[in-house]
PyMOL Python script that loads the backbone (N, CA, C, O; Angstrom):
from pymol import cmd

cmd.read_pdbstr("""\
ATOM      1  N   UNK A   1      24.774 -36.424  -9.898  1.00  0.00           N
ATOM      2  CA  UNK A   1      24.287 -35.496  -8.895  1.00  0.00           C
ATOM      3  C   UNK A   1      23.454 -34.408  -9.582  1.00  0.00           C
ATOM      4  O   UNK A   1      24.039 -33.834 -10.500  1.00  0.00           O
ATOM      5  N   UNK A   2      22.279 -34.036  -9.332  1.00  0.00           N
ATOM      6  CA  UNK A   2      21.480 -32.869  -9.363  1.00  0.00           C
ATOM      7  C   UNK A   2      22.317 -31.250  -8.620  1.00  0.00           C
ATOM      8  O   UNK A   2      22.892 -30.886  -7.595  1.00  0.00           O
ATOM      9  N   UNK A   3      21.763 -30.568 -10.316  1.00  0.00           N
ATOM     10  CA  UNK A   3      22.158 -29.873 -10.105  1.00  0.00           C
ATOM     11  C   UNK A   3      21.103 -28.856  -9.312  1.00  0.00           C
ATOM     12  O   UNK A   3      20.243 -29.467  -8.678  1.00  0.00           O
ATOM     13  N   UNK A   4      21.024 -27.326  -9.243  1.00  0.00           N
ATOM     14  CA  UNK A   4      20.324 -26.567  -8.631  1.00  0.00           C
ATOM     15  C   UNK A   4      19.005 -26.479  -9.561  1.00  0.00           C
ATOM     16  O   UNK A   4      17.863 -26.465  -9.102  1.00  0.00           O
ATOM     17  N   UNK A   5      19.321 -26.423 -10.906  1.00  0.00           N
ATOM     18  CA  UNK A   5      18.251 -26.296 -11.771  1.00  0.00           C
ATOM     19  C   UNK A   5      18.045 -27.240 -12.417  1.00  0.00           C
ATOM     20  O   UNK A   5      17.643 -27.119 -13.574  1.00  0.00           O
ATOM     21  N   UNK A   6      18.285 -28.551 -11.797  1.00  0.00           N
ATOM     22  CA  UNK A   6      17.247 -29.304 -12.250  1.00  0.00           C
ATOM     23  C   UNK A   6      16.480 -30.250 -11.071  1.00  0.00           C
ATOM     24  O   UNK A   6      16.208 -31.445 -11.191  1.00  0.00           O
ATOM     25  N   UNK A   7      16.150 -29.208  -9.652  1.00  0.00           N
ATOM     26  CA  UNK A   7      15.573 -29.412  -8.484  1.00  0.00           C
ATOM     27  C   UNK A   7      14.438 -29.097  -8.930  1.00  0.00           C
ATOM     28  O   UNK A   7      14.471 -28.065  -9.600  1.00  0.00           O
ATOM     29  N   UNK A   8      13.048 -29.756  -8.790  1.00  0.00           N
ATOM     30  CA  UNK A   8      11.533 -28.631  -9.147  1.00  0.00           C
ATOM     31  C   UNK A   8      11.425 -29.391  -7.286  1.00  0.00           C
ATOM     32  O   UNK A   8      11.665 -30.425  -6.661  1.00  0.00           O
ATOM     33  N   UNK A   9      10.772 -27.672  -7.067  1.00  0.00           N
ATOM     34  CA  UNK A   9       9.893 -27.661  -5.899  1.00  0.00           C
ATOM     35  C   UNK A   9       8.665 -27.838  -5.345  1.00  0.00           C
ATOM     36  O   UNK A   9       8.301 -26.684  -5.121  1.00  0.00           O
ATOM     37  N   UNK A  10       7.737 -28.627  -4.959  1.00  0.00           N
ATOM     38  CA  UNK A  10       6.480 -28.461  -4.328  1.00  0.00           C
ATOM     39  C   UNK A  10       5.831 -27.116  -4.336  1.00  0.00           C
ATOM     40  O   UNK A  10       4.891 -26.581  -4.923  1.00  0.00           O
ATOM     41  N   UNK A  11       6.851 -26.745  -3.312  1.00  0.00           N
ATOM     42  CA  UNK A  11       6.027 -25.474  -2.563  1.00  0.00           C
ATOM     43  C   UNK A  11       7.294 -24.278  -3.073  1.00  0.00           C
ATOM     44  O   UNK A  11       8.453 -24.555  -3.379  1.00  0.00           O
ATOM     45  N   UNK A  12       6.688 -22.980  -3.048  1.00  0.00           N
ATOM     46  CA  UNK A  12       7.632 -21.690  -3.316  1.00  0.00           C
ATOM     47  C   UNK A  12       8.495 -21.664  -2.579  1.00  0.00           C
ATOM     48  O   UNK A  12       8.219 -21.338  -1.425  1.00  0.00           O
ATOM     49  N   UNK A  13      10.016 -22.019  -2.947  1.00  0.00           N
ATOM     50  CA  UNK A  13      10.426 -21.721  -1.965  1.00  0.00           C
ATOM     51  C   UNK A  13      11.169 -20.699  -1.596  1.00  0.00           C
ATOM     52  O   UNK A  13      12.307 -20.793  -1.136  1.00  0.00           O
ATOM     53  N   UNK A  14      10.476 -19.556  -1.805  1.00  0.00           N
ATOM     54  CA  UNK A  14      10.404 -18.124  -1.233  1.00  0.00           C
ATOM     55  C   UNK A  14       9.769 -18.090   0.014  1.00  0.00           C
ATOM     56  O   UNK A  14      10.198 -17.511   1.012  1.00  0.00           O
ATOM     57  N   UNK A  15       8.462 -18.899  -0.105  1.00  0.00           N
ATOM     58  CA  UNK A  15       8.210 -18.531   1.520  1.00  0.00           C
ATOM     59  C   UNK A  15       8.423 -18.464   2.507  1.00  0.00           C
ATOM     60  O   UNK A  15       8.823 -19.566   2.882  1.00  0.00           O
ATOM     61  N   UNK A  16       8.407 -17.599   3.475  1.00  0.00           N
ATOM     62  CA  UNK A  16       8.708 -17.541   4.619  1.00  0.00           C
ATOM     63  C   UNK A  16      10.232 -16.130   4.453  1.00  0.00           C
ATOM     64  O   UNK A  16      10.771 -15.519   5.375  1.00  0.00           O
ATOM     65  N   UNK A  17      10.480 -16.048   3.140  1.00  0.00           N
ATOM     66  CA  UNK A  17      11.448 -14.973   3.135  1.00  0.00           C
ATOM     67  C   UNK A  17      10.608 -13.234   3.340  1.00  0.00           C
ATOM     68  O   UNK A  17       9.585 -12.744   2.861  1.00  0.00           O
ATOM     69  N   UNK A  18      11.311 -12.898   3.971  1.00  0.00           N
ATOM     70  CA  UNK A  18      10.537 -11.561   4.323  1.00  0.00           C
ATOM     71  C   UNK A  18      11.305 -10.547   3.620  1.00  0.00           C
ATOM     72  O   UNK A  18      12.534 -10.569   3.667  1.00  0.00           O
ATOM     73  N   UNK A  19      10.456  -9.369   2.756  1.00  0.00           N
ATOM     74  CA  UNK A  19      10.906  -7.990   2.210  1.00  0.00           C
ATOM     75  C   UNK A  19      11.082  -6.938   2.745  1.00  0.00           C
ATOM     76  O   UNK A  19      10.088  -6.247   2.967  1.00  0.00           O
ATOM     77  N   UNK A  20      12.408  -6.456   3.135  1.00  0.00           N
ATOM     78  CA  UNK A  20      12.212  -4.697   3.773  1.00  0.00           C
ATOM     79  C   UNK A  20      11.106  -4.128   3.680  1.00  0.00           C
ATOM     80  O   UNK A  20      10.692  -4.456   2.568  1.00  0.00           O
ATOM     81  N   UNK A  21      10.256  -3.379   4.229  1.00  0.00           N
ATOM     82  CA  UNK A  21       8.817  -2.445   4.361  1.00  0.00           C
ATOM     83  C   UNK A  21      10.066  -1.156   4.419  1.00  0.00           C
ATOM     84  O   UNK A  21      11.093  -1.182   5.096  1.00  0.00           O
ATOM     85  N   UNK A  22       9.712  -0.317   3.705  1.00  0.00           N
ATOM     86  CA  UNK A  22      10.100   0.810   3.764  1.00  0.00           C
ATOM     87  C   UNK A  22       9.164   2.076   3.492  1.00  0.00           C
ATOM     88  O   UNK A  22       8.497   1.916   2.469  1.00  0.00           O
ATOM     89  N   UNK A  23       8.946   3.258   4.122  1.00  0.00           N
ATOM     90  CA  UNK A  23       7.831   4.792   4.014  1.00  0.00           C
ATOM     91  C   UNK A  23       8.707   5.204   2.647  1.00  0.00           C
ATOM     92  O   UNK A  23       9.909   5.440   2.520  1.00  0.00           O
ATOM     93  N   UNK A  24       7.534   5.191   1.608  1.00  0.00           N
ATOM     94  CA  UNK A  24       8.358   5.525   0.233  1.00  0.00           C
ATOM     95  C   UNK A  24       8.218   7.054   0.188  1.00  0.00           C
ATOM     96  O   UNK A  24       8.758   7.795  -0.633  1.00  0.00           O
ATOM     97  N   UNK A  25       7.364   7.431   1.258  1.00  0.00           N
ATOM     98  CA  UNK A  25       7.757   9.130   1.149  1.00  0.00           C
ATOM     99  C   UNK A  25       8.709   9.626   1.514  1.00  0.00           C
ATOM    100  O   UNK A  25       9.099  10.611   0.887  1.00  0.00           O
ATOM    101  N   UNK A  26       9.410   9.197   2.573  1.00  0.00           N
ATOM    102  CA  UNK A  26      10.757   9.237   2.939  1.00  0.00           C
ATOM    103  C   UNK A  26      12.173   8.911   1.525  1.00  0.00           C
ATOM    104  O   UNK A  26      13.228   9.455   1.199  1.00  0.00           O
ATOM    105  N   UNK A  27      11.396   7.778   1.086  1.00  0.00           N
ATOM    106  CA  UNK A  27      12.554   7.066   0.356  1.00  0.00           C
ATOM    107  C   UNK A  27      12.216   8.432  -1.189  1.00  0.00           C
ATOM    108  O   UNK A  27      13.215   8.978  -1.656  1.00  0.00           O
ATOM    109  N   UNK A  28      11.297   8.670  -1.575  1.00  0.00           N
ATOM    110  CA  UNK A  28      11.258   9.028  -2.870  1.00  0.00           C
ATOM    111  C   UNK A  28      11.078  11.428  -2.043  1.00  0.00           C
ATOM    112  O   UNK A  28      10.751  12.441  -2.661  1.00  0.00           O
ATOM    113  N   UNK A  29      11.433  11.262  -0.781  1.00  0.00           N
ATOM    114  CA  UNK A  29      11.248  12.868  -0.051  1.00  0.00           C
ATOM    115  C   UNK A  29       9.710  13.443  -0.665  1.00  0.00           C
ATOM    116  O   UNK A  29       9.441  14.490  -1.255  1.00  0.00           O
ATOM    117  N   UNK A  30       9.129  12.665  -0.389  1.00  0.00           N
ATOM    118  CA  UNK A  30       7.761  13.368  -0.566  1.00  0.00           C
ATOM    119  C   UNK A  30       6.925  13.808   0.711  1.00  0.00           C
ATOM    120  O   UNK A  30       6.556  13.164   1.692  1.00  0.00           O
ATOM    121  N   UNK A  31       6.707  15.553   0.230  1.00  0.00           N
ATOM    122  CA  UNK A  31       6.327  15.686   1.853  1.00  0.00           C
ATOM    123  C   UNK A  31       5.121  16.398   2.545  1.00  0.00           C
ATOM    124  O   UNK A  31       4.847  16.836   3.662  1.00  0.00           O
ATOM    125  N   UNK A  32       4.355  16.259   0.926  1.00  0.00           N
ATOM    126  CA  UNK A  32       3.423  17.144   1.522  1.00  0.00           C
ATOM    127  C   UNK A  32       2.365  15.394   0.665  1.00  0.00           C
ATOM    128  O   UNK A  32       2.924  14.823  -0.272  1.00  0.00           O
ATOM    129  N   UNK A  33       1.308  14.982   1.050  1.00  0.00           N
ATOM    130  CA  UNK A  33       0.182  13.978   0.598  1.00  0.00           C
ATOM    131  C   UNK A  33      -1.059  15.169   0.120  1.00  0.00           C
ATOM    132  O   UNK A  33      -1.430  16.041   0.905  1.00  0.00           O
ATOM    133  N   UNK A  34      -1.535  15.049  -1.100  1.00  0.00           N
ATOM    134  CA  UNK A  34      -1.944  15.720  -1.982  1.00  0.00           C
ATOM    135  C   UNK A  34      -3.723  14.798  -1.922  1.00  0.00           C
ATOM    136  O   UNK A  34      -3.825  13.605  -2.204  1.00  0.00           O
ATOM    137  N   UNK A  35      -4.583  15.425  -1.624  1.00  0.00           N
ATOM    138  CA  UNK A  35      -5.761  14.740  -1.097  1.00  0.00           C
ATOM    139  C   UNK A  35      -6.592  14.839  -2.684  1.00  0.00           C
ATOM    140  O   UNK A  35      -7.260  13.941  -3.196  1.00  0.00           O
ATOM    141  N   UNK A  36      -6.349  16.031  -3.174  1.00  0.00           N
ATOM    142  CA  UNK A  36      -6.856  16.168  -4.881  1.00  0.00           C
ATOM    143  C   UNK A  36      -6.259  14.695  -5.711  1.00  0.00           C
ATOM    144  O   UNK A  36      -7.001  14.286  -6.604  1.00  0.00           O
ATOM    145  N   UNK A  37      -4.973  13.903  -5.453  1.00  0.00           N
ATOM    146  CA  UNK A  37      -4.527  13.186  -6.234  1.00  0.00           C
ATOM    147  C   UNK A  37      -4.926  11.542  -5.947  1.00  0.00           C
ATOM    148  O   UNK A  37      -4.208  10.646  -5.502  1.00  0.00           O
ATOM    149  N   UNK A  38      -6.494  11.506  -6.421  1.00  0.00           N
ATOM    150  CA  UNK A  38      -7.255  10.450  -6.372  1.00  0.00           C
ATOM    151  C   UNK A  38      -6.464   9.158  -6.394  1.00  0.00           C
ATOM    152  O   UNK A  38      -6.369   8.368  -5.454  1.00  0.00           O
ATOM    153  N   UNK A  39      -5.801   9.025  -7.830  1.00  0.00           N
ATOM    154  CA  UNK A  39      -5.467   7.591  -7.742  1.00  0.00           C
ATOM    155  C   UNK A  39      -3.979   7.385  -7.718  1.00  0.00           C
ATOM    156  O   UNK A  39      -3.525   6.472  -8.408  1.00  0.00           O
ATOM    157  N   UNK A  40      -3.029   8.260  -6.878  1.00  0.00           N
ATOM    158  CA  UNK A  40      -2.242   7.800  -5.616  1.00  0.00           C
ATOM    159  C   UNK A  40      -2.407   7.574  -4.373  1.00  0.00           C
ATOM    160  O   UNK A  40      -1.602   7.051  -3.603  1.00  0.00           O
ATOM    161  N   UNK A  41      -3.971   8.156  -4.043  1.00  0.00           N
ATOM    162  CA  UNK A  41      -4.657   7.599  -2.537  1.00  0.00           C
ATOM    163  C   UNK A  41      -5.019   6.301  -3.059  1.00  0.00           C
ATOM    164  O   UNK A  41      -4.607   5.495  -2.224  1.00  0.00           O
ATOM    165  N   UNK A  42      -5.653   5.598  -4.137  1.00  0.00           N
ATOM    166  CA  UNK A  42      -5.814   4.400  -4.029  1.00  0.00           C
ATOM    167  C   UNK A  42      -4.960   3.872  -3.918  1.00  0.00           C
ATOM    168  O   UNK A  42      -5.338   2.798  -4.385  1.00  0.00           O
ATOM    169  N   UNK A  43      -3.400   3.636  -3.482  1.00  0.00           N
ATOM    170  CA  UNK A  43      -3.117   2.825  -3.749  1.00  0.00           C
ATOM    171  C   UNK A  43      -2.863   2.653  -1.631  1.00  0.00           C
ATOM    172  O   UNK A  43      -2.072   1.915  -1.044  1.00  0.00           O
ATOM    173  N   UNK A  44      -3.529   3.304  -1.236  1.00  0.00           N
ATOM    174  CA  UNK A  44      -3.470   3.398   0.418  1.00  0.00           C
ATOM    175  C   UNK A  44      -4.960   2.633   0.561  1.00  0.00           C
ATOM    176  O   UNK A  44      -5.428   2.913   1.665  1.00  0.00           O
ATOM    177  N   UNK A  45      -5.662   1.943  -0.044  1.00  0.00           N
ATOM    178  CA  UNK A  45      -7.249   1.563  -0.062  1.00  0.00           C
ATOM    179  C   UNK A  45      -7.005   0.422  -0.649  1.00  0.00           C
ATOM    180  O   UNK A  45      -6.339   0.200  -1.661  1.00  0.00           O
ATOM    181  N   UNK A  46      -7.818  -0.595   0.326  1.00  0.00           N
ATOM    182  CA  UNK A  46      -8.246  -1.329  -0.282  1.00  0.00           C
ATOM    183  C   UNK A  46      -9.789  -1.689  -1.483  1.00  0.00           C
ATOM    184  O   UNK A  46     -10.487  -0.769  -1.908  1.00  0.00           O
ATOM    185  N   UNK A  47      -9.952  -2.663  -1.714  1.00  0.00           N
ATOM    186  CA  UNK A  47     -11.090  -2.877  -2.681  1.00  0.00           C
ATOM    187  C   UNK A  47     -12.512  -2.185  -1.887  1.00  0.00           C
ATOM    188  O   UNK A  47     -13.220  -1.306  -2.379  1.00  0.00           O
ATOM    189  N   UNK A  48     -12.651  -2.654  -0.916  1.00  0.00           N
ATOM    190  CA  UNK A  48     -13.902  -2.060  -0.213  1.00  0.00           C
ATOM    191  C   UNK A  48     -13.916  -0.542  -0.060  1.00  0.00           C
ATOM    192  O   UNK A  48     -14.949   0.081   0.186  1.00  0.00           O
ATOM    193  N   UNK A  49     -12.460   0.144  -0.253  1.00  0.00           N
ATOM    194  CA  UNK A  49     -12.521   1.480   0.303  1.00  0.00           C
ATOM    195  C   UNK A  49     -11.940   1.598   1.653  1.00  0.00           C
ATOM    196  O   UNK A  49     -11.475   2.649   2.094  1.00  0.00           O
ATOM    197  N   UNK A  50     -11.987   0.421   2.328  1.00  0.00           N
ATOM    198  CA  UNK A  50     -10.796   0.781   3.414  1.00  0.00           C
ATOM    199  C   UNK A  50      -9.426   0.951   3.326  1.00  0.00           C
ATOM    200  O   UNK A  50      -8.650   0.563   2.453  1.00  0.00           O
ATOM    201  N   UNK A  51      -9.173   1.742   4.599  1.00  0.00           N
ATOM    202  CA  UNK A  51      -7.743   2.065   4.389  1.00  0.00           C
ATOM    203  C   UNK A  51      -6.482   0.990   4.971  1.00  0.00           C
ATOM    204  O   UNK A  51      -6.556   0.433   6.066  1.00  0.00           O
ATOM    205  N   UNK A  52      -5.340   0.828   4.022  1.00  0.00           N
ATOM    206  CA  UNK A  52      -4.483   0.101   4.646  1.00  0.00           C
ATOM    207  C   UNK A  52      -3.456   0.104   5.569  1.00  0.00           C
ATOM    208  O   UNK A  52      -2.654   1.032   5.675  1.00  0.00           O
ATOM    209  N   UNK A  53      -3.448  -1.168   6.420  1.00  0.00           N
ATOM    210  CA  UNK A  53      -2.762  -0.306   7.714  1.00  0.00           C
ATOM    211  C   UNK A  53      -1.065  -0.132   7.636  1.00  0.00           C
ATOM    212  O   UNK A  53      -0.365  -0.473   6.684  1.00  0.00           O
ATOM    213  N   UNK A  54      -0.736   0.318   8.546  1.00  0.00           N
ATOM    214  CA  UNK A  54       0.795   0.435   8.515  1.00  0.00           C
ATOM    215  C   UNK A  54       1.530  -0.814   8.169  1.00  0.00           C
ATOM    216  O   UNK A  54       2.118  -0.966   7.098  1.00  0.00           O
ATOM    217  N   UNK A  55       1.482  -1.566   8.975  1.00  0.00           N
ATOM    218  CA  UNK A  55       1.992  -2.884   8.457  1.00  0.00           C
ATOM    219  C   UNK A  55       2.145  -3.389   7.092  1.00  0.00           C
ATOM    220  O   UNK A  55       3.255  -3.654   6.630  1.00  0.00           O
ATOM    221  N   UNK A  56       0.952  -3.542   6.373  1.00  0.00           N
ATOM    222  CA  UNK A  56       1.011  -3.645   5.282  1.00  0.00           C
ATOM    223  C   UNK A  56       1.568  -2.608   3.961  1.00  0.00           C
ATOM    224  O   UNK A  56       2.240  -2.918   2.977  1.00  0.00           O
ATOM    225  N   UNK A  57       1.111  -1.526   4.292  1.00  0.00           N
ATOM    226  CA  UNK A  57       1.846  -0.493   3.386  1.00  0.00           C
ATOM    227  C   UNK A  57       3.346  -0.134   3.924  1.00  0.00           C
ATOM    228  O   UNK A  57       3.895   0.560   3.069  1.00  0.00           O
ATOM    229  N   UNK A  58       4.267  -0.385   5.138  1.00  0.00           N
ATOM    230  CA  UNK A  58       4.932   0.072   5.220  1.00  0.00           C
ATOM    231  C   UNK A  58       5.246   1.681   5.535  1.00  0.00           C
ATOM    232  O   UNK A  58       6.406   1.956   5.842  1.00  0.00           O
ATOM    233  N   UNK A  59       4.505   2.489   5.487  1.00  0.00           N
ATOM    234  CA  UNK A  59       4.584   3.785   5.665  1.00  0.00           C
ATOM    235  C   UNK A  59       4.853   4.141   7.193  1.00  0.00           C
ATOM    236  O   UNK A  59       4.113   3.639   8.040  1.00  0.00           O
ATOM    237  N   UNK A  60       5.595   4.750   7.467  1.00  0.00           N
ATOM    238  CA  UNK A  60       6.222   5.682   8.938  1.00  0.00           C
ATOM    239  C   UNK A  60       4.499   6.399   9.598  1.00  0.00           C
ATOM    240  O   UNK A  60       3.606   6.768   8.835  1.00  0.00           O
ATOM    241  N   UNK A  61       4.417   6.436  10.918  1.00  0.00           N
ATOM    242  CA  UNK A  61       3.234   6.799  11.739  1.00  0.00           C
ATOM    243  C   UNK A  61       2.889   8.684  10.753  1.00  0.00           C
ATOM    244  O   UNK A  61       1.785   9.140  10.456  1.00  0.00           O
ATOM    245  N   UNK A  62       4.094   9.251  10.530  1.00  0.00           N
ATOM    246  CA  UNK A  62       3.920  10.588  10.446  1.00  0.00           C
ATOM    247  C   UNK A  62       2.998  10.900   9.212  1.00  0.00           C
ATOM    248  O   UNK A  62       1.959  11.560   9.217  1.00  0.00           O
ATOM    249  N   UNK A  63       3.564  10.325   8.238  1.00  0.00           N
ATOM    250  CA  UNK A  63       2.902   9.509   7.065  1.00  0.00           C
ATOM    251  C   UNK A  63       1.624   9.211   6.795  1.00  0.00           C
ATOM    252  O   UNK A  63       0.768   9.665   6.035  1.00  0.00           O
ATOM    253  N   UNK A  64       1.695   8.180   7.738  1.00  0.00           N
ATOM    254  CA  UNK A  64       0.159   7.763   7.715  1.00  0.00           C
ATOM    255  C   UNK A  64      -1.020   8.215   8.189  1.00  0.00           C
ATOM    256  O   UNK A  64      -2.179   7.952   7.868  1.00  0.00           O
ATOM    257  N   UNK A  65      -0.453   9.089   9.175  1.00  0.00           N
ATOM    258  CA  UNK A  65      -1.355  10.304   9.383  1.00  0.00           C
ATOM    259  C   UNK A  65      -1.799  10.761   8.406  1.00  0.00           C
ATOM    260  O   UNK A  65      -2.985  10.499   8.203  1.00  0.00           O
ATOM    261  N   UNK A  66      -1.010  11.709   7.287  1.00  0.00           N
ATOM    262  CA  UNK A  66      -1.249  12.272   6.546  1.00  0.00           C
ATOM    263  C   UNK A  66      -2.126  11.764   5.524  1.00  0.00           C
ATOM    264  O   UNK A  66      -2.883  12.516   4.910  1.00  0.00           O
ATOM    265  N   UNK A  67      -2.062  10.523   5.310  1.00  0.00           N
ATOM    266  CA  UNK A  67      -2.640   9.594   4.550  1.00  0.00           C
ATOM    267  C   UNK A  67      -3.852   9.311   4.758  1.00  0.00           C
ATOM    268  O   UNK A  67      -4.810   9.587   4.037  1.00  0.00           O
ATOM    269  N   UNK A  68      -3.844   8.844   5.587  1.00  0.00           N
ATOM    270  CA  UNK A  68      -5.750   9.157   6.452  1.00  0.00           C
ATOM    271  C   UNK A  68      -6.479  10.230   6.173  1.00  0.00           C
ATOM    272  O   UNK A  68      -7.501  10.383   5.505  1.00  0.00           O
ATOM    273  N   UNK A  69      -5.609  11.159   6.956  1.00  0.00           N
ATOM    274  CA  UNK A  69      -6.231  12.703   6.449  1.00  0.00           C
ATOM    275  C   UNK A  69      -6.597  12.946   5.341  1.00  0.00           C
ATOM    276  O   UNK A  69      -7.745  13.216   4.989  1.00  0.00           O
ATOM    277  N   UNK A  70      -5.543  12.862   4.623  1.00  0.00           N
ATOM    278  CA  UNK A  70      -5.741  12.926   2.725  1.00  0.00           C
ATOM    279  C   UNK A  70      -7.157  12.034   2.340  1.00  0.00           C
ATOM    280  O   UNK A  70      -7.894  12.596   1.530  1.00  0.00           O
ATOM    281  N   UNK A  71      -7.489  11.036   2.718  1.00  0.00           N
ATOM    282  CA  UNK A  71      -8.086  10.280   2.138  1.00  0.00           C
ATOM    283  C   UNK A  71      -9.577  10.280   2.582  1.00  0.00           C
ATOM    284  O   UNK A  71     -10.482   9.759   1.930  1.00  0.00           O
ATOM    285  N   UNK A  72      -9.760  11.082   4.052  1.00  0.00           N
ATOM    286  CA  UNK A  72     -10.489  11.036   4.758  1.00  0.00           C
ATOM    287  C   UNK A  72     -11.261  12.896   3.629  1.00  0.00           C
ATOM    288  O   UNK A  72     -12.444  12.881   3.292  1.00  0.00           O
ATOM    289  N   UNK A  73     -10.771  13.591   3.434  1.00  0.00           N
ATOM    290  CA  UNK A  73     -10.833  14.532   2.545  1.00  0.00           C
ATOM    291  C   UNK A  73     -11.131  14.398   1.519  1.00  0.00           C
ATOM    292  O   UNK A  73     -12.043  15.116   1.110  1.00  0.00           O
ATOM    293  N   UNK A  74     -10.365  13.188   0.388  1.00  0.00           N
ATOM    294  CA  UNK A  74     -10.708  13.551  -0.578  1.00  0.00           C
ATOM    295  C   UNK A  74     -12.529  12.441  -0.557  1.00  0.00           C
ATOM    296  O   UNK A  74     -13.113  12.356  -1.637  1.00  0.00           O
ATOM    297  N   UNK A  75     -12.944  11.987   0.258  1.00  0.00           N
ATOM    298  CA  UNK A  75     -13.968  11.176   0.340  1.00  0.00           C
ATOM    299  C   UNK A  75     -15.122  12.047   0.867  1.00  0.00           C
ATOM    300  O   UNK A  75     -16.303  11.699   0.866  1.00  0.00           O
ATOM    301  N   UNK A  76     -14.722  13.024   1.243  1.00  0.00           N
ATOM    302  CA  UNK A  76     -15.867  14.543   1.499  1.00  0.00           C
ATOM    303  C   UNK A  76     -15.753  14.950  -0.213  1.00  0.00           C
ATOM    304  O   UNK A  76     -16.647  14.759  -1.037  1.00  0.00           O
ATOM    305  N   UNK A  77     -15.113  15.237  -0.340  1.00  0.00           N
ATOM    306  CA  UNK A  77     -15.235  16.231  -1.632  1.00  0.00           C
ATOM    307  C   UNK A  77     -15.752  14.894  -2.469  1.00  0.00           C
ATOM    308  O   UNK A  77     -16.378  15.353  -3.424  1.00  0.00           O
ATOM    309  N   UNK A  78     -15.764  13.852  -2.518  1.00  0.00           N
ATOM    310  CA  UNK A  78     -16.278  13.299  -3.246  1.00  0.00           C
ATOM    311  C   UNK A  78     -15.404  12.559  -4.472  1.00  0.00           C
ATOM    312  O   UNK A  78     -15.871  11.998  -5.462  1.00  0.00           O
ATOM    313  N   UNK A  79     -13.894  12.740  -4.082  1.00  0.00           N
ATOM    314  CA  UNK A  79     -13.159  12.242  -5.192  1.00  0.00           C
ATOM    315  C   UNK A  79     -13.016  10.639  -4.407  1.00  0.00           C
ATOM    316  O   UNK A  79     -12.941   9.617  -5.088  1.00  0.00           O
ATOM    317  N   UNK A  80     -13.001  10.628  -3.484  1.00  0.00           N
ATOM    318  CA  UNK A  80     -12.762   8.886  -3.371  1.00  0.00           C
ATOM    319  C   UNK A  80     -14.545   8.716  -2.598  1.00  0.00           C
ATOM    320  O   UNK A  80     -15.168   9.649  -2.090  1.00  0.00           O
ATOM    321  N   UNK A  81     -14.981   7.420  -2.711  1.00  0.00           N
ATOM    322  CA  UNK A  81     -15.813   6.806  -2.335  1.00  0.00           C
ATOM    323  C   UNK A  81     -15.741   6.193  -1.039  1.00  0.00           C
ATOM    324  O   UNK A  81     -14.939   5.334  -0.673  1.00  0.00           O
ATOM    325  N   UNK A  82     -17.040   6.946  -0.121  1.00  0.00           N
ATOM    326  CA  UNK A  82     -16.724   5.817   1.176  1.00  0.00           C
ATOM    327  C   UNK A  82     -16.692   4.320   1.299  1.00  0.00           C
ATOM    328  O   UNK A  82     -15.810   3.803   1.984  1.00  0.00           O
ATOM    329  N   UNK A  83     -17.608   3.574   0.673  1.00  0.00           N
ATOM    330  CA  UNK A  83     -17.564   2.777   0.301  1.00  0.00           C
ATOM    331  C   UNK A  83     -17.783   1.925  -1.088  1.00  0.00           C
ATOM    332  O   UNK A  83     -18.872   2.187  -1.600  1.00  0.00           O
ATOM    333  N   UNK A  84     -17.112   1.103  -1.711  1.00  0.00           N
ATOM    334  CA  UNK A  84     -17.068   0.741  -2.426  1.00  0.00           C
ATOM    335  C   UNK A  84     -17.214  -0.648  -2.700  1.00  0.00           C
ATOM    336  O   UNK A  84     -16.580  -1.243  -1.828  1.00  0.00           O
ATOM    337  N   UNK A  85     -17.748  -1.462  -3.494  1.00  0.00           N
ATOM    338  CA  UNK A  85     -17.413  -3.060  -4.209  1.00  0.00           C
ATOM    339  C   UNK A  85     -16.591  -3.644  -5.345  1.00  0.00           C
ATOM    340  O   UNK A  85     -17.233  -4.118  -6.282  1.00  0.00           O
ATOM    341  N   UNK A  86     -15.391  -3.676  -5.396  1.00  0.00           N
ATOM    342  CA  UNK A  86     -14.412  -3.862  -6.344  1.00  0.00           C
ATOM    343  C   UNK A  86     -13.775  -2.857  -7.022  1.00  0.00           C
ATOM    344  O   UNK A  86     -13.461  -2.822  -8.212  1.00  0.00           O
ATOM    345  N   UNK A  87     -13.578  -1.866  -5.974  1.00  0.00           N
ATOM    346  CA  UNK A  87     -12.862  -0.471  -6.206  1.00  0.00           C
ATOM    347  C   UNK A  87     -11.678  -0.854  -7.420  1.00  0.00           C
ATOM    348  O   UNK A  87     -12.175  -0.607  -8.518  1.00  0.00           O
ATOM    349  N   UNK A  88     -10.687  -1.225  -7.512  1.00  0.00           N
ATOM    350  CA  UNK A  88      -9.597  -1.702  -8.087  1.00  0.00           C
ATOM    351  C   UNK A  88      -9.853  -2.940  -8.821  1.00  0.00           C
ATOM    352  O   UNK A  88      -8.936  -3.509  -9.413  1.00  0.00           O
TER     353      UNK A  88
END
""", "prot")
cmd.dss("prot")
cmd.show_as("cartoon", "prot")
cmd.util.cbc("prot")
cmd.orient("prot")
């Protein structure tokens, strides 16, 4: 009889398992979003410079407000780029 490790799989079979999404400002009490702190807004941006949505980042509505805002700011002042081609 086969054991567990010596099964090889096709396909991952992780998929289809889903990860808690959790607002890490909540989780780590961060409460003010800092629009000067360039490359912790990237990590709310994608490659083009758009922003990522809730779903995907996980972040709470209150949050993501702030996040927008922040980002929508620091792209006036000129620390993030409106648009970009292979930002990251």
């Amino acid at each position: 009889m086969a054991t567990k490790d010596d099964i090889k799989f096709l396909s991952n079979p992780k998929i289809g398992l889903k990860r808690t999404k959790y607002c890490r400002f909540k989780k780590f009490g961060i409460r003010y979003v800092d629009y000067k702190d360039a490359d912790f807004l990237l990590q709310f941006i994608n490659e083009q410079g758009k922003l990522l949505p809730r779903r995907i980042t996980g972040n709470s509505l209150k949050y993501q407000r702030k996040v927008s805002t922040a980002v929508k700011r620091a792209r006036h002042l000129a620390f993030l780029p409106y648009v970009a081609d292979l930002l990251k």
